[in-house]
C-alpha positions as MATLAB code, in Angstrom:
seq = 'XXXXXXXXXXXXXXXXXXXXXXXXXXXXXXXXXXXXXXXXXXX';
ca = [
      81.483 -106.969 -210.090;
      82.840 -110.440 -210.719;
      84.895 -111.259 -214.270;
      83.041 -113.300 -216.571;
      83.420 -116.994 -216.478;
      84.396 -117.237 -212.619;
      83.356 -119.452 -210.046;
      81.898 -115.893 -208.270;
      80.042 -114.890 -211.593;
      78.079 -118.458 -211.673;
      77.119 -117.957 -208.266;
      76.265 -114.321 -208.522;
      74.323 -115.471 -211.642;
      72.734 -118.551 -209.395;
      71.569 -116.209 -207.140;
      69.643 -113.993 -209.208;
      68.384 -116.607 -211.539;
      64.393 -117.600 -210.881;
      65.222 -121.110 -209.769;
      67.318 -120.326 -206.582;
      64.538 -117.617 -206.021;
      61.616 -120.163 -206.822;
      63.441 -123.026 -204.787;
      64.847 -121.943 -202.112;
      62.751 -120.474 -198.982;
      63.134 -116.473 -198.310;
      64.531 -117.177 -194.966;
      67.121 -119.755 -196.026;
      68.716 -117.454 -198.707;
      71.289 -115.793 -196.720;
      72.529 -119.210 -195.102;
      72.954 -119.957 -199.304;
      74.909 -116.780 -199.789;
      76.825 -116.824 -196.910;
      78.247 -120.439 -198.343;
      78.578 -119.954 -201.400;
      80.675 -116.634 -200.724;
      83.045 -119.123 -198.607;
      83.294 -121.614 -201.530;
      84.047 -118.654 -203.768;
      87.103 -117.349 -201.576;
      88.907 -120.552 -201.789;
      88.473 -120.260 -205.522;
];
């Protein structure tokens, strides 16, 4: 579980939010995740 207010909360909270899931093809999720976990571990 990420703290409140972090750079990996927002994108955990992206993730599960109906726009990403509306927008953004089934099979193109995990290239999303995979990239936004990398942006998160510089942060």
């Amino acid at each position: 579980m990420s703290r409140y207010g972090t750079v990996e909360w927002l994108m955990n909270a992206y993730l599960k939010h109906s726009s990403f899931l509306e927008r953004v093809a089934e099979f193109s999720r995990p290239d999303y995740k995979r990239v936004l976990d990398r942006v998160c571990d510089v942060f």
